[in-house]
LOGU-411200 format. One line per field, with one value per residue (C-alpha): x, y, z; residue number from 1; residue in three letters. Coordinates in Angstrom, 1 decimal, padded with zeros to 4 digits. Example, Ala and Ser with C-alpha at 12.3 -4.5 7.8 and 13.67 -1.06 7.14 Angstrom:
2
east	012.3;013.7 .
north	-004.5;-001.1 .
up	007.8;007.1 .
nr	1;2 .
rest	ala;ser .
***
This chain:
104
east	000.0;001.2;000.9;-001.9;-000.5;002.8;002.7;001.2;002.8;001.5;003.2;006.5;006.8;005.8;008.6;011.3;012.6;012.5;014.1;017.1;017.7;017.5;020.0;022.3;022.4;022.8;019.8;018.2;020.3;018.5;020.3;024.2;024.9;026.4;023.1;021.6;024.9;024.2;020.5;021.5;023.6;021.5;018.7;022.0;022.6;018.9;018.5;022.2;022.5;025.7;025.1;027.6;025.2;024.1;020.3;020.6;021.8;017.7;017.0;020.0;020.6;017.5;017.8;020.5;018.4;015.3;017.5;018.8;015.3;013.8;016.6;015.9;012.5;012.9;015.0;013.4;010.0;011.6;013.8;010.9;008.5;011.2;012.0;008.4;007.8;010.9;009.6;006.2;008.0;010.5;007.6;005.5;008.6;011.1;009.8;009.7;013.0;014.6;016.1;014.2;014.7;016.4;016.4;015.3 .
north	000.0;003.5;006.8;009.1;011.1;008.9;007.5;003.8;000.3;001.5;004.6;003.4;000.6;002.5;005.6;002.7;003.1;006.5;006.5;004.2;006.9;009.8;008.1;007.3;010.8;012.6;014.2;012.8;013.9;011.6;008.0;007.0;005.3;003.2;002.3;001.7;-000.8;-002.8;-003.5;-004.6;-006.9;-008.2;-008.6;-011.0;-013.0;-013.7;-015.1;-016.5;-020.2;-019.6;-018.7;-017.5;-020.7;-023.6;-024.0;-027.7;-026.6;-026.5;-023.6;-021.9;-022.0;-020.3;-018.0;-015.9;-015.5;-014.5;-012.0;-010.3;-010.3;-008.5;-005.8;-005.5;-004.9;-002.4;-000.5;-000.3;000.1;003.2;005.2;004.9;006.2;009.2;009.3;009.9;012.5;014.6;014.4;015.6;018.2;019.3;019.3;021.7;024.1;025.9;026.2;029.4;030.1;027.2;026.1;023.5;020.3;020.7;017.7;018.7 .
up	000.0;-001.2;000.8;-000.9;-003.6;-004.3;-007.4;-008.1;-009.1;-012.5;-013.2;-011.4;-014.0;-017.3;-015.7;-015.5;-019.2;-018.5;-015.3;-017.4;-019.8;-017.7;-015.5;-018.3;-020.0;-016.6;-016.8;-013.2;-010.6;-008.2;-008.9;-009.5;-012.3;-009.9;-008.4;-011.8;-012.7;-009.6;-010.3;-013.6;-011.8;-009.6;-012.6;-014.2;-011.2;-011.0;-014.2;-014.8;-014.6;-012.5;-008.5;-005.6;-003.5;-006.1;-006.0;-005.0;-001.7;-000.8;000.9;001.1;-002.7;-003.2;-000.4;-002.3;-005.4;-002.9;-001.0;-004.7;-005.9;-002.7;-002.8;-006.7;-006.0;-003.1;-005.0;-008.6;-006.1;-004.4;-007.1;-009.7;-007.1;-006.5;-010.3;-011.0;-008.2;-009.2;-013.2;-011.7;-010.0;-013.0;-015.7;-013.6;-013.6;-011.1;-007.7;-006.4;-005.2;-007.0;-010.1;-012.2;-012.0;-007.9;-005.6;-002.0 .
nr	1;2;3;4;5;6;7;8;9;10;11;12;13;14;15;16;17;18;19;20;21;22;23;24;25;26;27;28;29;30;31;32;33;34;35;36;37;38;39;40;41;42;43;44;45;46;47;48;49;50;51;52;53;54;55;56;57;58;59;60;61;62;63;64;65;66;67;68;69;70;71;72;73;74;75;76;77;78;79;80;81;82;83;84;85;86;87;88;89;90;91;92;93;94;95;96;97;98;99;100;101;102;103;104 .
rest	unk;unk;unk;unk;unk;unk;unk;unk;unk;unk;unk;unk;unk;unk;unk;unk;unk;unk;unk;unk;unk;unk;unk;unk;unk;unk;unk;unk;unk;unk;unk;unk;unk;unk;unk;unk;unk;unk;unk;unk;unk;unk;unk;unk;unk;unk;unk;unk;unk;unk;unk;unk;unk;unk;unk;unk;unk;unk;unk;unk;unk;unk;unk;unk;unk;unk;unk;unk;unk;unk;unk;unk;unk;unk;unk;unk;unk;unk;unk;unk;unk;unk;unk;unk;unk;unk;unk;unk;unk;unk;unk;unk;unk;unk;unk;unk;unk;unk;unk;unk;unk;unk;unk;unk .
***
């Protein structure tokens, strides 16, 4: 459940692409490209044959992939949601006081 007037699961997956490009042209001052290298990273390691802890190790095999995919989704969750605030905030123009496009 979202807070009332963040944005939904919705409009943080269609800003996603967006968020991607922004963050690789510089233009969203909000993420590291860092950051963005890491979740593709972790998408890899979730869908690469090859794990850190074999599957066949029962639990704990699949324990690693679980713990990737729940930080993936935290983080893709929370930076779209931000991502799709700030765009809301840079489209409608500079605040008073402020250049456009400012972070907090």
């Amino acid at each position: 459940m979202s807070k009332p007037g963040s944005p939904g699961l919705g409009a943080r997956l269609r800003a996603m692409p967006r968020l991607v490009g922004s963050v690789m042209r510089g233009r969203y001052p909000g993420m590291s490209r860092g950051k963005l290298t890491m979740m593709g990273l972790g998408v890899l390691y979730m869908v690469s044959p090859i794990d850190f802890v074999p599957d066949f190790l029962a639990l704990v095999g699949v324990a690693d992939d679980f713990g990737v995919f729940l930080w993936l989704m935290g983080s893709l969750l929370g930076e779209s949601g931000r991502y799709v605030e700030w765009e809301r905030r840079y489209l409608a123009g500079p605040p008073a006081g402020g250049p456009a496009g400012s972070v907090r």
